[in-house]
C-alpha positions in Angstrom: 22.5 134.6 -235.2 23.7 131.0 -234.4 21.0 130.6 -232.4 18.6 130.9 -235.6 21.2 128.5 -237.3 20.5 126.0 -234.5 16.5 125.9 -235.1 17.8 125.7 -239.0 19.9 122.9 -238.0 17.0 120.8 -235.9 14.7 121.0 -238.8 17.2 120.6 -241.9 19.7 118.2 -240.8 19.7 114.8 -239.9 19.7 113.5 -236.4 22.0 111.1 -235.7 21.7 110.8 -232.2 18.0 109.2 -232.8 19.5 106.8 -235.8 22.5 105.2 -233.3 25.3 106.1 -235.7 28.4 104.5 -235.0 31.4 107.2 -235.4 33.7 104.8 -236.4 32.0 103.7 -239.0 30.8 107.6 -240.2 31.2 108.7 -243.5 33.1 112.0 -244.3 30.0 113.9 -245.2 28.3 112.2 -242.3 31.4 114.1 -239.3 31.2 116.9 -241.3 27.5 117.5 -240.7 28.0 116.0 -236.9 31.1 118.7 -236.2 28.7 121.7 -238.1 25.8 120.4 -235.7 28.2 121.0 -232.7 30.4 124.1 -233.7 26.4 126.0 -233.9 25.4 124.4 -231.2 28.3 125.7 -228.5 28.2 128.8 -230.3 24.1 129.4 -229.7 24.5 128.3 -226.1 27.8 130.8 -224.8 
């Protein structure tokens, strides 16, 4: 299941990683995709 959610992810979501987004200076919406992106992502891969 997450790792369906992770190909949903790749092609729905925003990559931040390619646009040099500065944590710091993130806005709420912007972690909140960033920690969904990761909690998928370690789940799909263990």
């Amino acid at each position: 299941m997450y790792k369906l959610l992770a190909k949903l992810n790749h092609w729905l979501l925003p990559n931040y990683t390619k646009e040099q987004l500065d944590l710091a200076k993130a806005t709420k919406v912007q972690k909140a995709i960033i920690a969904w992106k990761y909690f998928v992502t370690t789940r799909a891969l263990g």
